[in-house]
C-alpha positions, 0 to 999 in steps of 0.5 A: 500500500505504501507504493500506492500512497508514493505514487498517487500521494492524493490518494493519503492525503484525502484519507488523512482530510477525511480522517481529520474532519471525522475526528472533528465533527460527527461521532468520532468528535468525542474520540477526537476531544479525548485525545486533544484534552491528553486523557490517556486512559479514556482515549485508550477506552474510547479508541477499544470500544469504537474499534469493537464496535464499528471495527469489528462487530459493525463492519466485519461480523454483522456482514458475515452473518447476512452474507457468509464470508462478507466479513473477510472482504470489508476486513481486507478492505479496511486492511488496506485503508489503514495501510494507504492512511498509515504508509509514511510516505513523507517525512512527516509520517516517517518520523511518525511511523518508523521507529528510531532507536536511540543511542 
């Protein structure tokens, strides 16, 4: 995924607007508010339940219980949103994402 984000870096940066604007308005505002107010604690248990929910129980195994094997489609899709919205394809993400061991 990382080559589709080098390539066509149009296609991250509209995940990350998106992303952004969803952290800032809508449901995931409150998600958003946590992690701006510096709550470790609640940030951790709002991003488990929402991942619970919406991640793994509303969009992979709802589908697979109307139209069985559904949920192994939308869980490789997702896969591949967080792999073009996470790839560190510049040096702002790099330093981000890649890990650097200190001296």
């Amino acid at each position: 995924m990382m080559y589709v984000a080098l390539f066509n870096p149009g296609v991250q940066e509209q995940l990350l607007r998106d992303v952004q604007t969803s952290l800032t308005e809508g449901p995931l505002a409150t998600v958003g508010a946590v992690y701006l107010g510096g709550n470790v604690a609640a940030a951790a248990v709002l991003t488990f339940l929402v991942n619970l929910l919406v991640g793994a129980i509303l969009t992979i195994t709802l589908p697979s219980l109307i139209v069985p094997f559904a949920g192994i489609a939308l869980g490789a899709y997702r896969a591949v949103l967080w792999g073009l919205l996470l790839a560190p394809t510049t040096s702002q993400l790099a330093l981000v994402m890649i890990p650097i061991p200190s001296p």
